[in-house]
N, C-alpha and C positions, 0 to 999 in steps of 0.2 A: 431427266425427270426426277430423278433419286435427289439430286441435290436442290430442287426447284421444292420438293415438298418435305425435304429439310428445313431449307428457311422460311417454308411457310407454315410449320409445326413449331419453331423454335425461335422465330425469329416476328414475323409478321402477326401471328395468333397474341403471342402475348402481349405484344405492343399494342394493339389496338384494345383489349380487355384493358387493358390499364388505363388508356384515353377515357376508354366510354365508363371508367369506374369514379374516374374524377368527381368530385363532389356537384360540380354547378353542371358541368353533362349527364352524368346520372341523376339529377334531380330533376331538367327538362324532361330526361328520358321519360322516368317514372310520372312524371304531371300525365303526359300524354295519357301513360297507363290507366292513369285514373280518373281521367274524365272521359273513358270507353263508358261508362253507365247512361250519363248524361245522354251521349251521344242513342244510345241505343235505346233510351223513352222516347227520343224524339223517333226514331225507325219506327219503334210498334205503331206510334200512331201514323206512319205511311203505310204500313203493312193493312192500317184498318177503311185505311184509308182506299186500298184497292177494291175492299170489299163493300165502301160505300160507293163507287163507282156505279157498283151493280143492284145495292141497295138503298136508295136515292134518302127515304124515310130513316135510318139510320145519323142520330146527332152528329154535329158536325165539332172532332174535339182538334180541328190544327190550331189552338192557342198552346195548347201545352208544347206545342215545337216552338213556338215564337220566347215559352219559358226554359228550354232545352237547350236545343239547338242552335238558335240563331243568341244566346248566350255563354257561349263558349270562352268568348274574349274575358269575359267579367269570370266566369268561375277557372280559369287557367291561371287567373292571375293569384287567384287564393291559392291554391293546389303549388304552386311552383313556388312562392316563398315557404311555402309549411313545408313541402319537401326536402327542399334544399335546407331548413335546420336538421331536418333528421337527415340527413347525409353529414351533415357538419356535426352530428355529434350534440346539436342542441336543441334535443326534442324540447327543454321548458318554455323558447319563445313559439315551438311550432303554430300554435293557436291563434297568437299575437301577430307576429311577423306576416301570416296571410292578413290578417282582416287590415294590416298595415297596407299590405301589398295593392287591396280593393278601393283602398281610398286613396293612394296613389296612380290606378289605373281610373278612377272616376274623373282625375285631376288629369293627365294623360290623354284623354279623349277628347279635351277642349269643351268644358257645358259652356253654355251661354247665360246669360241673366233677361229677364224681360228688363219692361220700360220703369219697373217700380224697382227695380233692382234687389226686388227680395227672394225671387222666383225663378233655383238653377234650371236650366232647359238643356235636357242631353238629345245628341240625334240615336237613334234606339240600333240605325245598324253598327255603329260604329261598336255596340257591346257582341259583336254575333262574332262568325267563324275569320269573318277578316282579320279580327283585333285579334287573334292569339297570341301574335307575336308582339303586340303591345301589351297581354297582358303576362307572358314570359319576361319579356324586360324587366318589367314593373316588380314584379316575382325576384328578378335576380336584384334588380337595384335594390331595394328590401332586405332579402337576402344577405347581399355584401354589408349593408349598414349594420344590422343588427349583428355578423359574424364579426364586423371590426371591435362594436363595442364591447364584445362578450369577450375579446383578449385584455381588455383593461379590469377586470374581474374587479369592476364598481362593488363596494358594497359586501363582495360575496363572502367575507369573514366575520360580518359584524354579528355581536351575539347579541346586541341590545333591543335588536326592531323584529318582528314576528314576520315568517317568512314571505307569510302575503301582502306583505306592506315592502318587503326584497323584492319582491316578484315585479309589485306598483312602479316602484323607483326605479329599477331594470328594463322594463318595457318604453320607459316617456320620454326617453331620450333619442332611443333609435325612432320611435314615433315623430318626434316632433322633428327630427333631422331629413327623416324620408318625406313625411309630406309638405316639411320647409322647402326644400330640394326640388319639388315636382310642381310648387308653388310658384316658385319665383323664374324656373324655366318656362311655366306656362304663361303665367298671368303677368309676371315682369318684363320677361324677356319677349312675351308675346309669339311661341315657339310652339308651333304646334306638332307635337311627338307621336299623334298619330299620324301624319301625314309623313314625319320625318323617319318613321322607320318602314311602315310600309313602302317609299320609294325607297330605303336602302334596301330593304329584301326584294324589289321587283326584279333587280337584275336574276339573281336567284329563283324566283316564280318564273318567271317568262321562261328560264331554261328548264325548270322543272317539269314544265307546263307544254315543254316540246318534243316534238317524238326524239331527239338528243338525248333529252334531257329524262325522258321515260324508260329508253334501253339504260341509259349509264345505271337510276334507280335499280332502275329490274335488275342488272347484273352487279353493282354494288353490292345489295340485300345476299342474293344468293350466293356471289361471290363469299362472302365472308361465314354467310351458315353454311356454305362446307366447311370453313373451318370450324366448324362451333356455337358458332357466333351468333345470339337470336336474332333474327330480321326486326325485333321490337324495339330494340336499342337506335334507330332510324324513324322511331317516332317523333323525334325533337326536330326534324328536319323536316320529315312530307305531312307530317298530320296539320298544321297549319295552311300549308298549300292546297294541301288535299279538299280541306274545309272549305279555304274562300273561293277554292275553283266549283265547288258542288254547289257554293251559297249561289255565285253566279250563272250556275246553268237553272236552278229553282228560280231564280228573277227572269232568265231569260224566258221558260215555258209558262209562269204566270203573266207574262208582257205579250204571249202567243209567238215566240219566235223559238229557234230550234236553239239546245242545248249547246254550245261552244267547246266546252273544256274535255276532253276525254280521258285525259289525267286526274283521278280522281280517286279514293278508299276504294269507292266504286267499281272503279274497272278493276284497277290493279288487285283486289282483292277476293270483292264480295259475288262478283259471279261465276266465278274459278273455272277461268277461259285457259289465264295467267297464270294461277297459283291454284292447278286442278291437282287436288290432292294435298295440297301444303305449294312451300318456294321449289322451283325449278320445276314442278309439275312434274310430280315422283306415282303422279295416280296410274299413271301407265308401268310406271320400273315394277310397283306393288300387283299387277295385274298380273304379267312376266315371272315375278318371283312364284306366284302360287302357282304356274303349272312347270318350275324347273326341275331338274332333276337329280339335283341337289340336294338330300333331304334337310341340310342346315336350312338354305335362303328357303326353300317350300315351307320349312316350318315357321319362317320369320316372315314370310310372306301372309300367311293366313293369319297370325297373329296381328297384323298391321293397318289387316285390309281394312277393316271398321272405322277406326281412327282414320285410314287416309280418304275413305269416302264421304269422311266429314271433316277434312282438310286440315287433318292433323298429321303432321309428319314429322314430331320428334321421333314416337318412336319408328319410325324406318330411316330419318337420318343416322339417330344412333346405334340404333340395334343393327342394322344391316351388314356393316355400317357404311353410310355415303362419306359421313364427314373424315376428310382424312384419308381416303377411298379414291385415289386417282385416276380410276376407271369408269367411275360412276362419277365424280366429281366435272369430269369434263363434260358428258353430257346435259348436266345439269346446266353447268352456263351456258351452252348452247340453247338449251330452253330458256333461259334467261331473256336470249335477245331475239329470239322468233317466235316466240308467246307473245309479247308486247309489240312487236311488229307487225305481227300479221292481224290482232286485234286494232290496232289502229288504222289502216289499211283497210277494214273491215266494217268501224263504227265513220274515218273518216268518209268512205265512199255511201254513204247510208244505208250498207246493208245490215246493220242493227244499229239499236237506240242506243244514243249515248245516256249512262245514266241521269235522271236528273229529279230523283229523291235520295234521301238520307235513308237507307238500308245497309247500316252497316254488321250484316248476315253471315260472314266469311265460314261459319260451322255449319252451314245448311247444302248439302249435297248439290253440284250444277246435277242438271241441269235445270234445278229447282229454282235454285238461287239466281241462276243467268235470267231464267225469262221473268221470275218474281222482279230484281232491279231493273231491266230494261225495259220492260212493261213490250215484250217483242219474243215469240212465239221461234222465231228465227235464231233463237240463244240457242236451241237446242241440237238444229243442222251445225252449228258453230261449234258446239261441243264436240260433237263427234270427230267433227273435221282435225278439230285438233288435238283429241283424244289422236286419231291418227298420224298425226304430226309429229306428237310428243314420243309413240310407238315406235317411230323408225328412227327416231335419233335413237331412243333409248336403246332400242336390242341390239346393234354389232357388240356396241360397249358390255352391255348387260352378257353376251354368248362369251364373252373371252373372259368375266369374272367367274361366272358357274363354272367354264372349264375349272380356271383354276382350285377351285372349289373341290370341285368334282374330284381332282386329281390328290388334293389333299384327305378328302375322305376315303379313296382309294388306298393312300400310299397308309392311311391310320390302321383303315381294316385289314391288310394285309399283313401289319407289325403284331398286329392283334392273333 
């Protein structure tokens, strides 16, 4: 064991921080990060939307999710070329390089022209949660154009031109090169790139998408934040799937048929079945710590509890500490993979709803959050069950820490 979390303090940790620091995966990463806002005006108006349920006279505002939500593709595409200059160092095209990005993703989606051939005609889903990944590409192609031109450092000496006329002349080339490029692949070649990358990522979806493909997530994520590592940096991978598997269960309950996808922000997050208390479902280890008898963990237990009954668990990963903690580490991936198993098991058999609105709520206490996303009263017996669950894995592991614990505060007071 001693040598297993050696190399994976010195050996595994850093490597993967160095992966996900790289300039075009940390700029995906952070895209994600930043179009949480978006995503969560479209939530408020499901949240009011509960309440129009029961109050019928109450305006009806789900257009503003059709300007939110179901435009993800189009605003990710901005977000991930502007990112990706400030990763690379070149916050001056940050501005340019997205709106380049928007007009390559326009080009990307294939519009059509009417019969007068003056009039482009787009299909409107092709701009929502599916397209993310068309509008990431779009982002990186952009991206890489504008980082190639800016090693030729056109221009960047001249003292005769005013520097917003540098800035002009800087910009029109990576411009006209990206949406040359995105031009001639679509309209020349005839190449439809939304089509051609959503089937290369389906292999990808479909496995994401299966209870496989849900445990490896769940225990990937948690796996690595024991070491450290924030579960956010796995936004460049699930939050696109996450998205067109959510869009598709919202098609499927306005079509009148039942929800499909149960791989979703949704499950996996926002009604903290899964992630009760933060990843590995630490809202039991925090429950545990405040009545041990330990006065360190009891102290760090109370301090915690607030933050992890609204599903924040930096500080008791690191204060505790889990990370790095191969006592507490192992039961943590164990909740990994029977959290997400026994919730699938649970929404596949219909004993609760699989989500199928955009609430993405994950700081709202279950078992508030459970029945607020599944619109299912039955969140709550669920909760407990596996508030219970999470209990019994956690305490043998959690009894043989506080010993040790125990015996270190023993052996201090003693020397004392």
């Amino acid at each position: 064991m001693k040598k297993f979390m050696t190399w994976l303090s010195d050996v595994l940790a850093p490597a993967t921080s160095k992966v996900f620091s790289l300039p075009y995966i940390a700029a995906v990463s952070s895209a994600m990060q930043k179009i949480l806002p978006f995503i969560l005006a479209g939530s408020v108006i499901y949240i009011y939307d509960v309440f129009k349920a029961f109050i019928p006279v109450l305006p009806n505002f789900d257009i503003i999710i059709d300007y939110t939500f179901r435009f993800l593709g189009f605003i990710v595409a901005f977000v991930t070329a502007s990112q990706l200059m400030d990763k690379l160092k070149l916050q001056k095209y940050s501005i340019n390089a997205g709106l380049t990005s928007l007009l390559v993703f326009m080009v990307f989606i294939f519009p059509t022209y009417d019969e007068t051939k003056t009039m482009i005609q787009f299909t409107y889903a092709r701009f929502g949660p599916a397209a993310m990944m068309v509008g990431i590409c779009a982002g990186l192609m952009v991206g890489f154009i504008y980082h190639m031109y800016s090693k030729l450092h056109f221009l960047e000496n001249s003292d005769t031109l005013p520097d917003f006329v540098l800035e002009w002349f800087n910009n029109v080339l990576p411009i006209l090169v990206s949406i040359a490029i995105a031009v001639l692949v679509v309209f020349k070649a005839n190449v439809d790139i939304y089509d051609v990358i959503l089937n290369l990522f389906m292999p990808i979806q479909n496995f994401l998408l299966s209870l496989p493909g849900m445990l490896t997530l769940s225990f990937v994520q948690v796996f690595f934040f024991s070491l450290g590592i924030s579960p956010w940096v796995w936004g460049a991978i699930r939050n696109p799937v996450f998205a067109a598997a959510l869009a598709a269960n919202i098609a499927a309950v306005a079509a009148g048929n039942r929800p499909e996808f149960i791989v979703t922000y949704e499950t996996m997050f926002a009604i903290g079945l899964i992630t009760m208390g933060g990843q590995g479902a630490p809202l039991p280890l925090n429950v545990l710590m405040c009545t041990s008898k330990s006065k360190r963990i009891k102290a760090m237990g109370r301090v915690c509890l607030a933050p992890s009954f609204f599903n924040i668990s930096e500080p008791l990963m690191y204060g505790t500490p889990v990370v790095f903690n191969p006592m507490l580490m192992i039961p943590m991936w164990i909740n990994a993979l029977v959290g997400p198993l026994l919730v699938w098991i649970i929404m596949s058999t219909g004993l609760l709803n699989i989500p199928a609105m955009s609430l993405q709520i994950s700081q709202i206490p279950a078992p508030i959050s459970t029945v607020m996303v599944t619109q299912d009263l039955r969140g709550v017996l669920w909760f407990v069950v596996l508030f219970i669950v999470y209990l019994v894995i956690w305490y043998p592991f959690f009894k043989v820490y506080e010993k040790s614990e125990i015996d270190k505060e023993t052996a201090a007071a003693a020397e004392e």
